[in-house]
N, C-alpha and C positions, 0 to 999 in steps of 0.2 A: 710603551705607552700608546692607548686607544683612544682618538679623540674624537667627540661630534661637531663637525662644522655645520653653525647652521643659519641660513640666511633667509629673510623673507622679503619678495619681491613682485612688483609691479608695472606692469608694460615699460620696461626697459629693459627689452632682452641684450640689445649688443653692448650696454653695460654688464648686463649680468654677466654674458658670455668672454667678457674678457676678466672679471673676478675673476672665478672662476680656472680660465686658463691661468692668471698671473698666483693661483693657490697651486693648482697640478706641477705647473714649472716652478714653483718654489723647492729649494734645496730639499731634503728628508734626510731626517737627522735617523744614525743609526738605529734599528729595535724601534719604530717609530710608525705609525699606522691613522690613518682618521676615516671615516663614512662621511658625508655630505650627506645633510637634510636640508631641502628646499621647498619652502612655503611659498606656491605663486599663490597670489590672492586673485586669482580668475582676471587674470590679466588678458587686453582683448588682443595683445599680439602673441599672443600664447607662448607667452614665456616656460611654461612647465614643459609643453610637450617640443618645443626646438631645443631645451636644455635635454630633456631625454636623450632626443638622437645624436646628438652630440657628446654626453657624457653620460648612458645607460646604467652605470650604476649610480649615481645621484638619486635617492630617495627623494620622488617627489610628491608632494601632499596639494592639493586645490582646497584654497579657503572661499569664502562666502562672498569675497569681495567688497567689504565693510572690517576687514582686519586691521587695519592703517598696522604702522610698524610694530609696534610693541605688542598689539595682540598677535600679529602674525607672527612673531618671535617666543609669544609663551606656548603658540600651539604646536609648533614645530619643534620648539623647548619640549614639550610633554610628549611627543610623539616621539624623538630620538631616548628620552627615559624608557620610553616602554617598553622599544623593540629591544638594546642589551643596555648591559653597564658598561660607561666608560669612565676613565681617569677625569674627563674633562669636556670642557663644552668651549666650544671656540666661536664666538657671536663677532658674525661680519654683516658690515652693509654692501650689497651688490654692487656700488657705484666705486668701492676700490679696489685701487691695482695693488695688488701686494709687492714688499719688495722680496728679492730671492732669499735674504738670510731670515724672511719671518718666522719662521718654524724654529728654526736653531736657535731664534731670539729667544721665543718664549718658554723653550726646556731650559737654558740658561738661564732667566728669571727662576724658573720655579725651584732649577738646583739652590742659586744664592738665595730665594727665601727660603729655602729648607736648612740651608747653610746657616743663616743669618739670623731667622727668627724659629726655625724650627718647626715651622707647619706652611701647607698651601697655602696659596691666598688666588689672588684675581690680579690679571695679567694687562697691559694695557699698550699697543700696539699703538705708538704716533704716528697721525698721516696728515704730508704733507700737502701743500697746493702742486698741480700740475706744473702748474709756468713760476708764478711766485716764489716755492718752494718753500714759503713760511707754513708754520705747522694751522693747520685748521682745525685739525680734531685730535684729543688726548687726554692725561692724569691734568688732573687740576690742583691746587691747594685755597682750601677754602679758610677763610678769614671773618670771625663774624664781628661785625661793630654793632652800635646801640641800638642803630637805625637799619642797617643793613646789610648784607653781608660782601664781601669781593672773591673774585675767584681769580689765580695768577696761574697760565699754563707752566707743564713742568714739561722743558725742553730735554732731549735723551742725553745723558752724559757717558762717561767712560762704563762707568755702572750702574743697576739697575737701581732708581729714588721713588722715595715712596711718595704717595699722595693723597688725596681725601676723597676723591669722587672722580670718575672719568664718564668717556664716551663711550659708546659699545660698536665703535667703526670698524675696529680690534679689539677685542676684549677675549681674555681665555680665564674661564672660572673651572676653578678645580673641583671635581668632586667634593671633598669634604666640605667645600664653601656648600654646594648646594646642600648638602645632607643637614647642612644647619640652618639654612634662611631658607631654599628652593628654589624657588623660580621668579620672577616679575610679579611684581603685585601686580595682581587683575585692576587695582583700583586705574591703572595708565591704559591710554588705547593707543598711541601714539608715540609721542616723547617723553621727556622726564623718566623713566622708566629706568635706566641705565644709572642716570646719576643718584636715583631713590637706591637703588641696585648695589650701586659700590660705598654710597653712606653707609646704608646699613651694615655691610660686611667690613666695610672700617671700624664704626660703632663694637661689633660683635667681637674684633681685636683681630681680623684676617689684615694681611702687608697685603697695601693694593700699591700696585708696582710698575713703575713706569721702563720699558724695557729701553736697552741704551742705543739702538738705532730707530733710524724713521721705518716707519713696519709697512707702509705704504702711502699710496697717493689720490687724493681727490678734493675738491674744492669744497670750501665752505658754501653752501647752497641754502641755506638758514636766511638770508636777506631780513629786513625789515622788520620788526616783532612787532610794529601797527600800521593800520591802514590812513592813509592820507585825508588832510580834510576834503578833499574832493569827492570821497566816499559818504554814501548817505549813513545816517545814524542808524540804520537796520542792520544795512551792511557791516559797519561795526558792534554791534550788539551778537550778530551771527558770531563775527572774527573773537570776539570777547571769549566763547563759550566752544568754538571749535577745537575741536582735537590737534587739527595744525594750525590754530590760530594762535592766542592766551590764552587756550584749556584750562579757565579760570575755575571752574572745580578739581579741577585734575590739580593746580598749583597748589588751591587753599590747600586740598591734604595733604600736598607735598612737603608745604610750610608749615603747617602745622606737625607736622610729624619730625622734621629734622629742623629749620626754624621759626618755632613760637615764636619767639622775642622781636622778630626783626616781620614777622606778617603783615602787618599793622601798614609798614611803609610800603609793601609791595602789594598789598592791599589797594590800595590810596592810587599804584600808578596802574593798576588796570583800569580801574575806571577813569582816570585822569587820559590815558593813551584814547580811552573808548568818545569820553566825552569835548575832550579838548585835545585833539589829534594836531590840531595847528601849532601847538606847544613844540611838537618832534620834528615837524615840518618845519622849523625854524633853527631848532637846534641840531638835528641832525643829517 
């Protein structure tokens, strides 16, 4: 098996550069091969060209500097398609340390979906907190109610469990996944991108598969999702509509696309966060 790993990254080289290392030093499973593709988005500590001298084969691409995550991940996406075909595409974020059995995790996921359900699917690598050790990033299972929906993480068991939607911290999409959906909807610039990602490919009937150890480590770095009443109403009106803010266009298609029914409420709390911030300020 030929895999593309592929990351996009921004002035945080000595995070990148220990990814990176904790991918090289991961186990390699026999008959087992991958290329690195790495998207720096003209990063001003020059993340592309220290990653060269350090690891020269690393295919690197310089984006425009306005890629935020998920577009740097479809271009680097489309770039690793062009050059060959592989088995698979393995979507990491820079900031984790992988553990050493991730590789061997993820062919054993795809043997037991192959086992199990009889086709590929999309691979989901939990990572843990540094110090904590509680999971931060992973498969989710989503629950929708009248009003709106919950999501309960799925922690790694003995064997690989399925789920509804992940993160793309870890994430390995097989080929055949992409030859049916493709790539990230353009419509994301940022986030949400992952979890539109692995809906869809659950929808479509692909096993999205939570593998049975922790796949690596790094903290939940997400903080806050609104800005404090001590911020002016500009301020929040910007945060409403940013890409890492509420990407309130980016959510309505989201919601509207996977859930209608429950828009309405979540609707209701971005302008509620935007207009009466004091509300979270007090409750959370």
């Amino acid at each position: 098996m030929n895999i593309a790993v592929l990351l996009t990254c921004y002035n945080r080289v000595n995070k990148t550069i220990a990814c990176l290392d904790s991918l090289y030093n991961a186990d390699k499973p026999i008959d087992f091969t991958f290329d690195v593709f790495l998207l720096d988005d003209n990063s001003p500590d020059k993340t592309g060209e220290i990653i060269l001298n350090k690891y020269p084969l690393v295919n690197v691409v310089s984006g425009t500097g306005n890629l935020f995550w998920a577009g740097g991940m479809s271009v680097i996406w489309k770039h690793a398609k062009s050059v060959r075909d592989f088995d698979g595409y393995l979507l990491l974020n820079d900031d984790v340390v992988l553990s050493k059995s991730i590789l061997t995790d993820l062919l054993e996921t795809n043997t037991y979906s192959l086992n199990t359900f009889h086709k590929e699917g999309v691979y989901v690598g939990t990572t843990a907190d540094t110090i904590s050790k509680e999971i931060s990033y992973g498969g989710r299972i989503v629950k929708k109610g009248i009003l709106r929906y919950s999501m309960t993480l799925v922690s790694p068991e003995s064997t690989p469990k399925l789920c509804s939607l992940a993160n793309a911290n870890i994430l390995l999409v097989m080929e055949s996944v992409v030859e049916k959906i493709g790539i990230f909807d353009s419509a994301f610039t940022h986030g949400i991108a992952d979890y539109d990602y692995t809906l869809s490919a659950s929808k479509m009937g692909f096993p999205i598969l939570v593998n049975r150890n922790i796949g690596g480590y790094c903290i939940d770095d997400h903080g806050d999702n609104w800005l404090s009443s001590k911020s002016t109403f500009k301020m929040r009106l910007d945060y409403l509509y940013s890409p890492k803010g509420l990407a309130y266009k980016e959510n309505l298609y989201y919601l509207k696309k996977h859930f209608p029914v429950q828009l309405p409420y979540y609707l209701s709390m971005f302008w509620l966060k935007t207009l009466f911030p004091r509300i979270w300020d007090i409750l959370k």
